[in-house]
C-alpha positions as CSV (number, residue, x, y, z in Angstrom):
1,X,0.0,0.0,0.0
2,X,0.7,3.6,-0.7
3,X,2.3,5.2,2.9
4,X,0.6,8.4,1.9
5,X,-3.3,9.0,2.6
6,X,-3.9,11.1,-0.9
7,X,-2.9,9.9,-4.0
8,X,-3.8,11.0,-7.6
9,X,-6.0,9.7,-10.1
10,X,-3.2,8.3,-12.4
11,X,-1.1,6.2,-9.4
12,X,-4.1,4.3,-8.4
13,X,-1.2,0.8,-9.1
14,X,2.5,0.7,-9.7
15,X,4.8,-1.5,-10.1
16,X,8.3,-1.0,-8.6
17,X,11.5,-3.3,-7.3
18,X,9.1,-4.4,-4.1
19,X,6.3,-5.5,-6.6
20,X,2.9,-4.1,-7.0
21,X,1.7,-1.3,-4.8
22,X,-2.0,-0.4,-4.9
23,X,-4.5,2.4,-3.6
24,X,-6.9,1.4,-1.1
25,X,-11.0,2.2,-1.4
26,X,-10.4,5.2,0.4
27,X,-7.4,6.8,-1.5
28,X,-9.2,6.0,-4.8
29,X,-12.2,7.2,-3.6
30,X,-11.0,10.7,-2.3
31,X,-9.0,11.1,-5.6
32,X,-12.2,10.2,-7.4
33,X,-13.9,12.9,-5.3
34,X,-11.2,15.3,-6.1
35,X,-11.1,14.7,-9.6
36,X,-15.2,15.4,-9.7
37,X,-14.6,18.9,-7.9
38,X,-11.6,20.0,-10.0
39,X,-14.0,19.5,-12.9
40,X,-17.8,20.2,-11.7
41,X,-16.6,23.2,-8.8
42,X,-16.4,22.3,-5.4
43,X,-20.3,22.1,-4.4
44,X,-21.1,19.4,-6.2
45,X,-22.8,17.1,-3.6
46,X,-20.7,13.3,-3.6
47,X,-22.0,12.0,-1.2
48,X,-23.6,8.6,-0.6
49,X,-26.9,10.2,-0.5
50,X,-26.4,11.4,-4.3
51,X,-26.8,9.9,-7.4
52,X,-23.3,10.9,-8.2
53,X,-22.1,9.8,-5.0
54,X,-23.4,6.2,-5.1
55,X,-21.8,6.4,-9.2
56,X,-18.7,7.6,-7.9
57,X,-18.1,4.9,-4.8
58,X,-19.6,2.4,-7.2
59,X,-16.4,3.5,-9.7
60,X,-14.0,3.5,-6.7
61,X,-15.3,-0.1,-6.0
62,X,-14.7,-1.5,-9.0
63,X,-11.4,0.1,-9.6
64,X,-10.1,-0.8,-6.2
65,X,-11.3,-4.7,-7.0
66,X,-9.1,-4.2,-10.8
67,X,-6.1,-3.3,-8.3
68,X,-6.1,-6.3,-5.9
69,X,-6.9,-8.5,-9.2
70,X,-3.6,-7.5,-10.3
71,X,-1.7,-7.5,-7.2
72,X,-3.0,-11.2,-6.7
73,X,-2.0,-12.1,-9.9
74,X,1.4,-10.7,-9.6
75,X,2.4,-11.9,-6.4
76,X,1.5,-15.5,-7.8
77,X,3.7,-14.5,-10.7
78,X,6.5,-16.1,-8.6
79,X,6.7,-20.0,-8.3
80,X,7.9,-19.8,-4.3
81,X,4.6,-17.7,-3.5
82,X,2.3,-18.7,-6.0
83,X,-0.8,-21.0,-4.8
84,X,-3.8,-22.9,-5.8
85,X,-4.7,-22.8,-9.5
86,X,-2.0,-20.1,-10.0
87,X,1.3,-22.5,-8.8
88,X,-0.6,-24.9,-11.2
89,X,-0.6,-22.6,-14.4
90,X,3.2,-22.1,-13.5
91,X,4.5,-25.9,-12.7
92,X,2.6,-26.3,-16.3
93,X,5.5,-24.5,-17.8
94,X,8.0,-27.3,-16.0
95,X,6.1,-29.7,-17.4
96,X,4.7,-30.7,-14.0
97,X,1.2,-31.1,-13.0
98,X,-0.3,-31.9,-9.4
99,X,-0.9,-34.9,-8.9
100,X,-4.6,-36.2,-7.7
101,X,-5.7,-38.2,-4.8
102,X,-5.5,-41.9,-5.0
103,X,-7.3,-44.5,-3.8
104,X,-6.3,-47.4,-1.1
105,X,-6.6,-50.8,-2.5
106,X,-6.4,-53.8,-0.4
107,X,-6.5,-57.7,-1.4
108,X,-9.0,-60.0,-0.7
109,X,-9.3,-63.5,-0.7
110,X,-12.5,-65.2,-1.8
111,X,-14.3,-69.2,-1.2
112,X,-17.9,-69.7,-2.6
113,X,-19.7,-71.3,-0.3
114,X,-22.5,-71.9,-2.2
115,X,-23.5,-75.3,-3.7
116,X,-22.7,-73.7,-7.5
117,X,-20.4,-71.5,-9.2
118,X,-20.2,-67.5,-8.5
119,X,-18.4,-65.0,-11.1
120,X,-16.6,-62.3,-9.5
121,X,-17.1,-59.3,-12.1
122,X,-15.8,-55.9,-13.2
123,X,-17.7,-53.5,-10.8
124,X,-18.5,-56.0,-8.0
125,X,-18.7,-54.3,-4.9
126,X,-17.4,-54.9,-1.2
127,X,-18.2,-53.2,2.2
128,X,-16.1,-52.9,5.2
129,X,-17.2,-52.7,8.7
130,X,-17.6,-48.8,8.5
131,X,-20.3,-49.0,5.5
132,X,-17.5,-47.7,3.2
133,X,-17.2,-49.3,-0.3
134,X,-14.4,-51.2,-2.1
135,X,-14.7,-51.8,-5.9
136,X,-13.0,-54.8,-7.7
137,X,-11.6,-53.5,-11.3
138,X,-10.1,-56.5,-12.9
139,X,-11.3,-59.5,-15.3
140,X,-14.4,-61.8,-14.3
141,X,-13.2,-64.6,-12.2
142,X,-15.0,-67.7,-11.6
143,X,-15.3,-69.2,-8.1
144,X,-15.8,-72.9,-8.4
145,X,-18.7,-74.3,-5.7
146,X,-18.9,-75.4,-2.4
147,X,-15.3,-73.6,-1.4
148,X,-13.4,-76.3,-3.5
149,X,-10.7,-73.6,-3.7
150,X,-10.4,-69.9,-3.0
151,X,-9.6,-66.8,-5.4
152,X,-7.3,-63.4,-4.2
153,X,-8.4,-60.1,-5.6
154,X,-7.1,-56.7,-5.2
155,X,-10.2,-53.8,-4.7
156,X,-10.1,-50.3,-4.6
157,X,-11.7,-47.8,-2.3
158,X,-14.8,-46.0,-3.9
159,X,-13.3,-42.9,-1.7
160,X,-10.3,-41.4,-2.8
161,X,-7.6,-40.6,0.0
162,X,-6.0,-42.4,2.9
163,X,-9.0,-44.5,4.0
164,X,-7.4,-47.0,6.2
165,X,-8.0,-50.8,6.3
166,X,-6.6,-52.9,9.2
167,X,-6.9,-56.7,8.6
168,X,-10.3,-58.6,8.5
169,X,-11.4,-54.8,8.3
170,X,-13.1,-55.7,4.8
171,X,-15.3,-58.7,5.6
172,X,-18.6,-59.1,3.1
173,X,-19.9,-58.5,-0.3
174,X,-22.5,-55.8,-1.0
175,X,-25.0,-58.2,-3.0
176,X,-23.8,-61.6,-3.6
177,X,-24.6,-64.1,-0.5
178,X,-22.5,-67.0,0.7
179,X,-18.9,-65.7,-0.4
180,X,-16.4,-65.6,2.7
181,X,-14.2,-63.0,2.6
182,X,-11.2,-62.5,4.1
183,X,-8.7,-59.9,4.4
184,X,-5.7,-60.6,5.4
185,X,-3.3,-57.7,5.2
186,X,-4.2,-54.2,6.0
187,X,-5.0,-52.0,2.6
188,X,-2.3,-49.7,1.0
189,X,-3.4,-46.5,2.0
190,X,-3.7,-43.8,-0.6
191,X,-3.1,-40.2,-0.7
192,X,-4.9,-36.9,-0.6
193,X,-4.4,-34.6,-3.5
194,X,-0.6,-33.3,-3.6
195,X,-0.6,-29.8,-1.5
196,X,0.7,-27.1,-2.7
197,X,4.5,-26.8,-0.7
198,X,4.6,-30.5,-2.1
199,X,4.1,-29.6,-5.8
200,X,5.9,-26.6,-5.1
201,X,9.3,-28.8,-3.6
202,X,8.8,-31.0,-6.6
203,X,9.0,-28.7,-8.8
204,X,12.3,-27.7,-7.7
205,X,13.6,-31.1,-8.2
206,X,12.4,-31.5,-11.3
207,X,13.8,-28.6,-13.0
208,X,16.7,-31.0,-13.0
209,X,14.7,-32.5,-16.2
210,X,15.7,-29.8,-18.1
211,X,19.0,-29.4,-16.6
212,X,22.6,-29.6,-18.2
213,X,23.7,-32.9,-16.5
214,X,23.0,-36.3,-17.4
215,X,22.0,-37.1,-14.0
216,X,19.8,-33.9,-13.2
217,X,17.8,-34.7,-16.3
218,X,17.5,-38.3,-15.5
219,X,16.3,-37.3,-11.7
220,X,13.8,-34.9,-12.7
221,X,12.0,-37.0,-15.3
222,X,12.0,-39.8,-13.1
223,X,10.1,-37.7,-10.5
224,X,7.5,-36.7,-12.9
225,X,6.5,-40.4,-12.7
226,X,3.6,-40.8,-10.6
227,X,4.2,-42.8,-7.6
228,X,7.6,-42.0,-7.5
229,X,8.7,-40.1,-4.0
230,X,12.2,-39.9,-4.0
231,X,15.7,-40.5,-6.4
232,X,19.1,-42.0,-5.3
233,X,21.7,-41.7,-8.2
234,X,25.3,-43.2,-7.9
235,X,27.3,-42.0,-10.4
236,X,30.4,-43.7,-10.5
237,X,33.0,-41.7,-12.9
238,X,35.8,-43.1,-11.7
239,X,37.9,-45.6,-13.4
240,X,37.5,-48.6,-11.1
241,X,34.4,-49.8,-9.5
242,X,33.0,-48.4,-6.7
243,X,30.4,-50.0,-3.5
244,X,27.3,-48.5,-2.5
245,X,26.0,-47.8,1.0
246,X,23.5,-51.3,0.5
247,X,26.7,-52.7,-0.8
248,X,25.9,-53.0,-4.7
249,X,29.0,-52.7,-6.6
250,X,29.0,-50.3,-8.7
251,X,31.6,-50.7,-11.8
252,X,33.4,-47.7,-13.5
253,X,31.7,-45.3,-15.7
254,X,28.5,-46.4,-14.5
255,X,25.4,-45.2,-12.7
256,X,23.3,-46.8,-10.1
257,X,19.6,-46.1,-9.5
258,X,17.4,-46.3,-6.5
259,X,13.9,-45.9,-6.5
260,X,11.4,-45.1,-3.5
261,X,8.2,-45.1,-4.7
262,X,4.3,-45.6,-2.9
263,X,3.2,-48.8,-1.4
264,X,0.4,-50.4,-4.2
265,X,1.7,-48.3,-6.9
266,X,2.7,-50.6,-9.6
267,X,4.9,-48.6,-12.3
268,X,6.5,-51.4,-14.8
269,X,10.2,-52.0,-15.1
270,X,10.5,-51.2,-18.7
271,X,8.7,-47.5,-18.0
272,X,11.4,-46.8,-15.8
273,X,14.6,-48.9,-18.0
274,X,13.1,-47.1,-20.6
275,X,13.2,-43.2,-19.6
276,X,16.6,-43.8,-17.8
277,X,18.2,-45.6,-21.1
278,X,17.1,-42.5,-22.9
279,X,18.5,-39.8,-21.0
280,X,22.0,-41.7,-20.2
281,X,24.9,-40.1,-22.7
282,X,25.5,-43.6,-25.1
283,X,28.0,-45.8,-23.1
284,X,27.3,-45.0,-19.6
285,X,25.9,-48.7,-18.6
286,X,23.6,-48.8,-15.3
């Protein structure tokens, strides 16, 4: 804000070294006011209780909401203090997009216990003890009768987020009768949608995927996989073959990668061979 109560008509927003500076209500109001006067004589009634009063706060209303548009929009101009839909427009430009909530998934194991057989099909629907609905995705699967043998699935939470699971937490089917089912293993718990500071820090590694170095590049395009939390690169450059802290030898003019990624997130070896093969300089091995 201006330090100064009055300002004129033409300094209603600037833009200096400290970023944008804007006129409150008040100061564009009174230079509104003043502006009237110079130009209809000093008598002319701006009140409220006039029609060019209401016109005239109206006008400073509007031009005061213009100001603190653009002072929002320029303070998100900046990646470290941008938020919301604005740090989204600018991690676009990194190539990097938040990433959404997923879902918890847990597996099931199944034993007809009926006296013929039971398909288990796309869209078939479990319920835990809280009421809370678990979806199996995946091919039709045929139990045979009478519990001859049992079937393990893997479901998926209708709810997306970290719904937890404990063991034996998911225990019936919503519609079909006489199925036994029995968790065994607490679900894989999923994730609420990426906050900003988190797509903000990620961000920061990644701009590694446009970087100058082999390895920066390789780090910040893994990252941009989703699932993917966090990158360990050794990069051996020596001449003779180096050990790694989990004791992995490492041989000369080579890299080793490790990977942390989410619990239930399945991301296939040849996605990852692949993007690493393509940003290694020909004749590094790994």
């Amino acid at each position: 804000m201006f330090t100064n109560t009055d300002v004129y008509i033409s300094e209603f927003i600037k833009i200096t070294s400290a970023g944008v500076q804007i006129a409150n209500f008040p100061q564009i109001r009174a230079a509104l006011i003043e502006r009237y006067k110079s130009v209809y004589g000093e008598d002319i009634d701006l009140s409220t209780a006039s029609a060019d009063g209401v016109f005239v706060n109206d006008l400073a209303l509007i031009i005061n909401n213009i100001c603190m548009s653009i002072q929002t929009f320029y303070g998100n101009m900046d990646v470290d203090n941008a938020s919301g839909i604005y740090l989204d427009n600018l991690c676009k430009l990194s190539n990097i997009t938040r990433k959404p909530a997923t879902y918890s998934n847990a597996s099931l194991t199944l034993t007809n216990e009926n006296d013929f057989e039971v398909n288990v099909t796309n869209g078939m629907i479990f319920v835990d003890k809280s009421g809370t609905e678990w979806i199996y995705n995946g091919p039709t699967i045929t139990l045979a009768k009478n519990a001859t043998e049992t079937s393990t699935i893997t479901v998926e939470c209708s709810t997306p987020g970290p719904v937890k699971a404990e063991a034996g937490w998911i225990d019936q089917t919503l519609e079909v009768t006489n199925i036994a089912v029995t968790q065994t293993n607490a679900a894989n718990i999923g994730s609420d949608e990426e906050s900003d500071d988190e797509l903000r820090n990620r961000r920061n590694q990644s701009t590694g995927a446009q970087g100058t170095t082999v390895v920066d590049s390789m780090i910040g395009s893994l990252l941009q996989i989703s699932g993917i939390d966090d990158i360990l690169v050794y990069n051996n450059s020596t001449s003779e073959a180096q050990n790694a802290d989990d004791g992995t030898s490492i041989p000369a003019h080579s890299i080793y990668v490790i990977l942390r990624k989410q619990a239930g997130v399945v991301i296939s070896d040849e996605t990852i061979g692949t993007l690493i093969y393509e940003k290694l300089t020909p004749g590094i091995s790994t």
